[in-house]
Z-matrix of the N, CA and C atoms (Angstrom, degrees):
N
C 1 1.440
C 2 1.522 1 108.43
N 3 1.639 2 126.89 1 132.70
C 4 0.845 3 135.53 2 170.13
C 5 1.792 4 119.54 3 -109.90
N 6 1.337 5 127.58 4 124.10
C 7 0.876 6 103.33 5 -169.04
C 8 2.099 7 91.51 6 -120.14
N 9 1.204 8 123.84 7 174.30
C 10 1.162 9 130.03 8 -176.09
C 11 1.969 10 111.97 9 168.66
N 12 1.537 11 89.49 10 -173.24
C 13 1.874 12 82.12 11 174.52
C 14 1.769 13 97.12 12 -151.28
N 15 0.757 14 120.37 13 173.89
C 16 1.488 15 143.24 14 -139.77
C 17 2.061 16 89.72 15 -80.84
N 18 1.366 17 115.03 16 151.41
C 19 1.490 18 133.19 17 -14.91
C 20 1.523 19 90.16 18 -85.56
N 21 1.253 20 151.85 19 38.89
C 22 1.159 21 131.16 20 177.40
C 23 1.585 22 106.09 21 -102.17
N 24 1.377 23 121.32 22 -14.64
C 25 1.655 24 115.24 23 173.91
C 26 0.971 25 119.92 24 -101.94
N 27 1.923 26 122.85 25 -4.68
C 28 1.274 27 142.25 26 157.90
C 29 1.321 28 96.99 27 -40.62
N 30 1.440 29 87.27 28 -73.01
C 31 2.166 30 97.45 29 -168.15
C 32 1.178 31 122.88 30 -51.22
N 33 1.258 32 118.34 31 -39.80
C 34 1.497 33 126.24 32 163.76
C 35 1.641 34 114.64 33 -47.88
N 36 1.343 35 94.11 34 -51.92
C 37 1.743 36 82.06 35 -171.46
C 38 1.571 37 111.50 36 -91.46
N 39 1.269 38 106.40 37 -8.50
C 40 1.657 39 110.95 38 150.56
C 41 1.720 40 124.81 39 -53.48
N 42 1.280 41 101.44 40 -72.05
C 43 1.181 42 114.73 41 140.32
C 44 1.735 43 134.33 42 -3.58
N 45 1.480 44 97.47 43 -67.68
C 46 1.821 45 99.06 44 -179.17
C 47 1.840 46 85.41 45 -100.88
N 48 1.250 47 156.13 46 -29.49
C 49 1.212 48 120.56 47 -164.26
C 50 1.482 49 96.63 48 -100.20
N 51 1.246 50 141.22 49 -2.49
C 52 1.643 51 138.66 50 162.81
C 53 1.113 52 148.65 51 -111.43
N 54 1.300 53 104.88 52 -20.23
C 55 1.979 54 147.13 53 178.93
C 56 1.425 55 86.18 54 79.83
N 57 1.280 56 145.45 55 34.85
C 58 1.470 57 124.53 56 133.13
C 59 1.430 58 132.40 57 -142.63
N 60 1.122 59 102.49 58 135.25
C 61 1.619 60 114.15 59 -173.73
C 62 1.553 61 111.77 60 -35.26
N 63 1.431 62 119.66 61 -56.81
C 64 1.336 63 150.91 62 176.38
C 65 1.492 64 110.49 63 -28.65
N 66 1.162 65 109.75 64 -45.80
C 67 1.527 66 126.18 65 174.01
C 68 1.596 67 133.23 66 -50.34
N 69 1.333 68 118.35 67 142.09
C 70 1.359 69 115.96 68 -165.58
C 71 1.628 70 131.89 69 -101.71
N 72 1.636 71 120.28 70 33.45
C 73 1.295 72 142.41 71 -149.09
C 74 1.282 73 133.99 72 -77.59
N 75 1.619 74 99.56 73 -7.51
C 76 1.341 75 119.50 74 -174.56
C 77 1.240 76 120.70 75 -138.28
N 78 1.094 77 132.20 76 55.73
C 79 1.543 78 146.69 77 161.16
C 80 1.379 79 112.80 78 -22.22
N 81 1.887 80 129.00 79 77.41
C 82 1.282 81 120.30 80 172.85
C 83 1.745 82 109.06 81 -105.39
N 84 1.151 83 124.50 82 154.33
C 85 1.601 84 115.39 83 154.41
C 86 1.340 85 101.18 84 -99.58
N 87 1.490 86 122.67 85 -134.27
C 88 1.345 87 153.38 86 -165.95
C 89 1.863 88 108.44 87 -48.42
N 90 1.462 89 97.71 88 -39.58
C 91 1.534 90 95.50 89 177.31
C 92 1.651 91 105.61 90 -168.80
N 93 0.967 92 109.74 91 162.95
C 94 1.896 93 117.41 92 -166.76
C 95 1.330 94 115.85 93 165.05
N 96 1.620 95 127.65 94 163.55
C 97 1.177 96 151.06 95 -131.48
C 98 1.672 97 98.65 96 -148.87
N 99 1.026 98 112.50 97 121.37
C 100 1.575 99 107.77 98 163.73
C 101 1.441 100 102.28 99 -154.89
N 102 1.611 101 103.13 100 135.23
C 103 2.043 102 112.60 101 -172.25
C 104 1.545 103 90.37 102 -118.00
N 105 1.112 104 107.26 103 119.16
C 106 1.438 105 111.39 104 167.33
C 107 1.798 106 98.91 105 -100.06
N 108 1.200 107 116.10 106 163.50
C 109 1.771 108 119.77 107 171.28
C 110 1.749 109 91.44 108 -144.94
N 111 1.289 110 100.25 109 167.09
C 112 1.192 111 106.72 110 174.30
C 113 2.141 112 126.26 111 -107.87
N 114 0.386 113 103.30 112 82.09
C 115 1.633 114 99.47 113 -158.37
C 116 1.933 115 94.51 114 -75.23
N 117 1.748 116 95.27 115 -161.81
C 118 1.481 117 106.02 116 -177.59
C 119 1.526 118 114.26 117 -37.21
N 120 1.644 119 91.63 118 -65.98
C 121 1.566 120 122.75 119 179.86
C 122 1.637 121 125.11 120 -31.11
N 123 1.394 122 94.68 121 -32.58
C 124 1.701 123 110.20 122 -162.64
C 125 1.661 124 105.88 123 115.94
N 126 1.476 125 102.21 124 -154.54
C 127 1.407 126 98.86 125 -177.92
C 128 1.364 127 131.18 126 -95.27
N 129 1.486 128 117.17 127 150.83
C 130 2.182 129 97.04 128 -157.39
C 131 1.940 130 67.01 129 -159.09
N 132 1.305 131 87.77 130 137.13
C 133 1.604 132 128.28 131 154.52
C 134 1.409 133 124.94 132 -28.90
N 135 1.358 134 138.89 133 67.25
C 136 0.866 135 110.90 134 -171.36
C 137 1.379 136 133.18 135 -92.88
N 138 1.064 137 121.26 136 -12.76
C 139 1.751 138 132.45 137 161.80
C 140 1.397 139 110.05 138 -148.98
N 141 1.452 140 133.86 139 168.04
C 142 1.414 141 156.60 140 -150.05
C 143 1.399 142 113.17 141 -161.23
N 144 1.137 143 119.63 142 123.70
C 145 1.739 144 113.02 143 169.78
C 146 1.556 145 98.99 144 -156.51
N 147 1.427 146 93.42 145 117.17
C 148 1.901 147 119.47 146 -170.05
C 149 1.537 148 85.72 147 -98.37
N 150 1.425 149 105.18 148 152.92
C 151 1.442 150 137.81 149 169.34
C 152 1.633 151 111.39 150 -50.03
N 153 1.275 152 120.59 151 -38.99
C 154 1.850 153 117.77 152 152.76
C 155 1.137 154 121.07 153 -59.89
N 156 1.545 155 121.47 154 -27.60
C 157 1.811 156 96.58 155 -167.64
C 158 1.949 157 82.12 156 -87.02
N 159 1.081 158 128.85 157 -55.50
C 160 1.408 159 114.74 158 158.49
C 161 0.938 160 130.81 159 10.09
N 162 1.208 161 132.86 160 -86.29
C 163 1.246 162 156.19 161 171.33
C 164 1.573 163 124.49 162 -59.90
N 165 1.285 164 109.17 163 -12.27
C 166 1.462 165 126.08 164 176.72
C 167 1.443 166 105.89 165 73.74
């Protein structure tokens, strides 16, 4: 588990789901959830939960 806050865990998970930091893959505002896993492929997204679905 990695935990952090924006743009430095952006890049990271830019980083492991694209091979570049540079990249734009994780769309958080104020607060959010993102599980990456690693499978065959490498690493892929596996769920997301932003501060709206939260909040209803």
């Amino acid at each position: 588990m990695v935990v952090g806050h924006m743009p430095y865990l952006g890049r990271l998970a830019a980083l492991l789901l694209c091979g570049n930091s540079q990249g734009r893959v994780v769309e958080s505002g104020m607060g959010g959830v993102v599980c990456l896993k690693m499978d065959s492929a490498g690493w892929v997204q596996a769920r997301a939960v932003t501060l709206g679905i939260l909040k209803g």
